[in-house]
C-alpha positions in Angstrom: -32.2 66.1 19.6 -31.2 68.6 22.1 -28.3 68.4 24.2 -30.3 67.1 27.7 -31.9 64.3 25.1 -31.4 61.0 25.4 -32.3 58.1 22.7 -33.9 55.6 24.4 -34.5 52.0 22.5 -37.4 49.7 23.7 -38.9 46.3 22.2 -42.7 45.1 22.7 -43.2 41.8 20.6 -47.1 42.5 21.3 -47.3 44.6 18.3 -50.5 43.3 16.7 -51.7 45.4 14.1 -50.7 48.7 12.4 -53.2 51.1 14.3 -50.9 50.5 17.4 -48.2 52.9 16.1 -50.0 56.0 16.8 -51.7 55.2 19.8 -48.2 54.3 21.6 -46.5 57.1 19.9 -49.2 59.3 21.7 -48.7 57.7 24.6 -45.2 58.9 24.6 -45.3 62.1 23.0 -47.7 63.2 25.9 -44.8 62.8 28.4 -42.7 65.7 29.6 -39.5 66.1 27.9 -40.2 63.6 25.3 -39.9 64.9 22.2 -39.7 62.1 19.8 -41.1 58.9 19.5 -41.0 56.2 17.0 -42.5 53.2 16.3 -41.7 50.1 14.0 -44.3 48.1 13.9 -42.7 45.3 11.9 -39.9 44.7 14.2 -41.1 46.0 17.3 -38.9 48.4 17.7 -39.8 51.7 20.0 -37.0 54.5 19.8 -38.1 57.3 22.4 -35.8 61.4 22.2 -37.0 62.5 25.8 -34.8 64.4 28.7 -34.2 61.8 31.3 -34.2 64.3 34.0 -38.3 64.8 33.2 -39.1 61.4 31.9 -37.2 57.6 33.2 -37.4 54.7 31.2 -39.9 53.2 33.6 -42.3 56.2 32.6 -41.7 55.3 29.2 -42.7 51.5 29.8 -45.4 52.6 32.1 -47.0 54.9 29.2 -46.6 51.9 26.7 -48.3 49.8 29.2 -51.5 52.1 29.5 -52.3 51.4 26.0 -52.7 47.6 26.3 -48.8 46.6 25.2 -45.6 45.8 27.3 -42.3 46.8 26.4 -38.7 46.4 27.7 -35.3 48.1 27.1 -33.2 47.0 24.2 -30.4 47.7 22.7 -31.7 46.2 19.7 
């Protein structure tokens, strides 16, 4: 993680099956300035490294979103 990185967590409890993970993590890694992105599919959990002056939060839920699953901010 750089230093103009952020870790952002999310949460989607829409997680349905395993072959979600890389479509979502796709999703995300295909945003500017993101240049991690993590998903649990067990808990739910979505941990995105991106530069918050390229890429908000809302672009991360909006990417999520375009794959069929919702997701929020958490802190965990």
């Amino acid at each position: 993680m750089s230093n103009t990185t952020i870790r952002t967590k999310l949460r989607s409890d829409e997680l349905s099956c395993p072959s979600c993970v890389p479509k979502i993590e796709g999703a995300l890694l295909a945003l500017p300035g993101v240049e991690n992105a993590e998903v649990k599919f067990g808990s739910g959990r979505i941990e995105v490294e991106h530069d918050p002056a390229r890429t908000d939060v809302a672009a991360l839920v909006s990417a999520i979103a375009k794959t069929g699953y919702a997701a929020k901010p958490s802190a965990f």
